[in-house]
N, C-alpha and C positions, 0 to 999 in steps of 0.2 A: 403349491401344486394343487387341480383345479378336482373335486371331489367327483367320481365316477357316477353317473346316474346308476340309480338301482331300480331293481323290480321285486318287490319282498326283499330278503336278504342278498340277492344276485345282482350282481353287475359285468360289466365285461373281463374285470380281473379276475374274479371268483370262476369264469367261465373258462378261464385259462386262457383269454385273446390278448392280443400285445397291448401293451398300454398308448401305441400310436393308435389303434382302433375304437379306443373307448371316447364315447361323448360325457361331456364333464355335465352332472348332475344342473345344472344352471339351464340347460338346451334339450335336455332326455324327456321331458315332461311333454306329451302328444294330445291335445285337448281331445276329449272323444266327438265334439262337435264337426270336427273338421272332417271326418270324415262321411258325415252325410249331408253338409251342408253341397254338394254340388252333383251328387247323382241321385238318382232316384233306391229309395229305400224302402223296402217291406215296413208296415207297423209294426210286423214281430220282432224283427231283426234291429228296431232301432230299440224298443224297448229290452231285447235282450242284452242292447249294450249300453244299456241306461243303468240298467239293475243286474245283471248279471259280469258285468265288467267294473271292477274297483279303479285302473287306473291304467294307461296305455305308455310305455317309456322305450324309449331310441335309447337302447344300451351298447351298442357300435355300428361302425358304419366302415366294411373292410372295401376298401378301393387297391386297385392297383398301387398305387402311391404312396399309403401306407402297411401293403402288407409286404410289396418286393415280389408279385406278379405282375404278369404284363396284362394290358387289357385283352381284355375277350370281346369274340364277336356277339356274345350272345345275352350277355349278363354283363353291363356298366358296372354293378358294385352290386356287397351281398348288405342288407340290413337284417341286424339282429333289435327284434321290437319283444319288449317283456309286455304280457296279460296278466295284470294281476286279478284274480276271479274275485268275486266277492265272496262274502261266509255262507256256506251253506251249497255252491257251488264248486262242483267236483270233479265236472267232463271238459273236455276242452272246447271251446265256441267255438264250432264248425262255420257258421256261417259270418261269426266276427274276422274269421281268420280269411274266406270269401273275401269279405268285402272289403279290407285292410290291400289284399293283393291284387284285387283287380280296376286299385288304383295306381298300383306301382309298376315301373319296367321294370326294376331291381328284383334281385331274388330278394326273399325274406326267410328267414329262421327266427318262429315263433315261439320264444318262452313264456308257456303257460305256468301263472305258480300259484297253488291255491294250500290252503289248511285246513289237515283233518287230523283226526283224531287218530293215535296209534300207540297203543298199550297205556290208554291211560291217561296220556298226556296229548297235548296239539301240536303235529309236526308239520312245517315248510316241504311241501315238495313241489317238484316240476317236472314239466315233460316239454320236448320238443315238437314242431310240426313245420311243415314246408307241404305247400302245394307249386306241381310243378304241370306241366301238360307232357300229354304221352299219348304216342300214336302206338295200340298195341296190334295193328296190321300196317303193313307198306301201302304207302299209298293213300290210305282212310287220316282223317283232318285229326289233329291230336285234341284231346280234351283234357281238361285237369282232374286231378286226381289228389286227394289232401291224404298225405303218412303223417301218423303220431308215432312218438317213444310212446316206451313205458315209463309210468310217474315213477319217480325214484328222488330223497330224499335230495334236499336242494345243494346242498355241500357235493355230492357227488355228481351236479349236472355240470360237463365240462364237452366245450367244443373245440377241435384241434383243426389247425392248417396243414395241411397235411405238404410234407416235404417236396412231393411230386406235384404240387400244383404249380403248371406256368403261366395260367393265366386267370381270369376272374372267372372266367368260364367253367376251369379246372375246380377252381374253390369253393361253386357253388356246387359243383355235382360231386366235391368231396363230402362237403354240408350236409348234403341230400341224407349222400350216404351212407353217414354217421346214425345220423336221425332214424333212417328205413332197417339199415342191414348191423348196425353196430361197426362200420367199419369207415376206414378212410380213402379207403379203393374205390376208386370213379372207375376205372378200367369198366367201359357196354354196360353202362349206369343204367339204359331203358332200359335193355334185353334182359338183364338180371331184371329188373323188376316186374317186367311183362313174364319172363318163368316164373317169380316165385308167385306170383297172381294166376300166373295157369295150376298152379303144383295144388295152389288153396283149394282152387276151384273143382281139380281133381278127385283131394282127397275128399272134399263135401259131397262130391258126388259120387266113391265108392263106397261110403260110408250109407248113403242113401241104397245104390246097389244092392249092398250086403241087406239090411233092410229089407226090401224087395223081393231077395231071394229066399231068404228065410221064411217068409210069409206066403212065398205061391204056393199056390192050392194045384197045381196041375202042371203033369210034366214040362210040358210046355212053357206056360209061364216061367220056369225054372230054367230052363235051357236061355231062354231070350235074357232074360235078368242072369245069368252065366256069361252068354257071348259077350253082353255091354259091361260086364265086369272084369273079365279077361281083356278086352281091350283098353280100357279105362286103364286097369293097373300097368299096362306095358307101356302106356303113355306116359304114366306117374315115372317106371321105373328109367325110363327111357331120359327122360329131363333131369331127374336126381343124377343121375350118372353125369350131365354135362358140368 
């Protein structure tokens, strides 16, 4: 039996995906050349992933075919690619994960896994990320937008298929949504996420409000920093309720 590609300690088994999805250790190995050999790349950008990137691995590949969804119109298949950071590095490559994707039509779910120190000792963790495009008006051109998890100890990083997926389509915006929301529910994947991006944005700005009002100096300024706070919060309150 053909050994599972890993990324640090992770591979597609440890991640909980079927063992028809995992690429056998022999094919998981992704040169980091290849991926600037044919478009145009920043010096920063390559140098970050000269020295800030340990090693790039194709740890499954869920297709139709082998997951037992049907194809999707939107998403051919999902790749899950392990980052392993190097020492010393601790955030995730935002613009490795760029430009990894915006060579791909496939969705990706990237596992980042780096090592740090924790109580003492050097612990294995990982996080998740996926960038995906999001129009958050009707109508206006959708633009990408990159979610991370939170890093959590690498034994505990696991990705589920979730039961209701019928097609690739379904699989990848369950993906998404493991990753963004902790959950497996694609069910108005954008619209949840375009609320909870307004909810953010809200409470950053009642928080500034509150701010504001505490500090004017005259009635007035008070009343203004009052209206734009009473409104701001029935907006807050108005969206949490949905």
């Amino acid at each position: 039996m053909a050994i599972e590609a890993h990324c640090g300690t992770l591979s597609a088994l440890t991640l909980a995906l079927p063992r028809s999805c995992a690429v056998p250790e022999s094919r998981g190995t992704l040169p980091k050349g290849m991926f600037v050999a044919k478009v145009a790349v920043s010096a920063k950008t390559k140098q970050h992933l000269i020295h800030a990137i340990d090693g790039i691995t194709m740890l499954a590949i869920l297709r139709a075919a082998n997951t037992g969804v049907e194809q999707g119109r939107r998403i051919p298949e999902v790749l899950v690619i392990g980052l392993r950071l190097a020492d010393g590095i601790e955030e995730a490559p935002h613009d490795i994960v760029e430009l990894i994707q915006a060579q791909r039509k496939s969705g990706i779910v990237f596992v980042c896994v780096r090592n740090v120190e924790f109580e003492g000792a050097m612990r294995e963790e990982a996080c998740f990320v996926v960038r995906r495009p999001l129009s958050e008006r009707s109508g206006h051109a959708p633009t990408f937008h990159e979610f991370a998890s939170a890093w959590i100890p690498s034994g505990e990083a696991l990705l589920e298929i979730a039961d209701a997926a019928a097609t690739t389509d379904d699989l990848w915006d369950s993906l998404c949504s493991q990753v963004i929301f902790g959950s497996t529910d694609f069910a108005d994947l954008d619209a949840r996420i375009v609320r909870a991006s307004r909810i953010a944005q809200l409470r950053t700005q009642i928080a500034k409000l509150e701010g504001d009002h505490a500090r004017a100096k005259t009635q007035e300024r008070r009343n203004e920093a009052h209206a734009k706070l009473r409104k701001a919060r029935a907006q807050l309150e108005s969206l949490e309720q949905l």
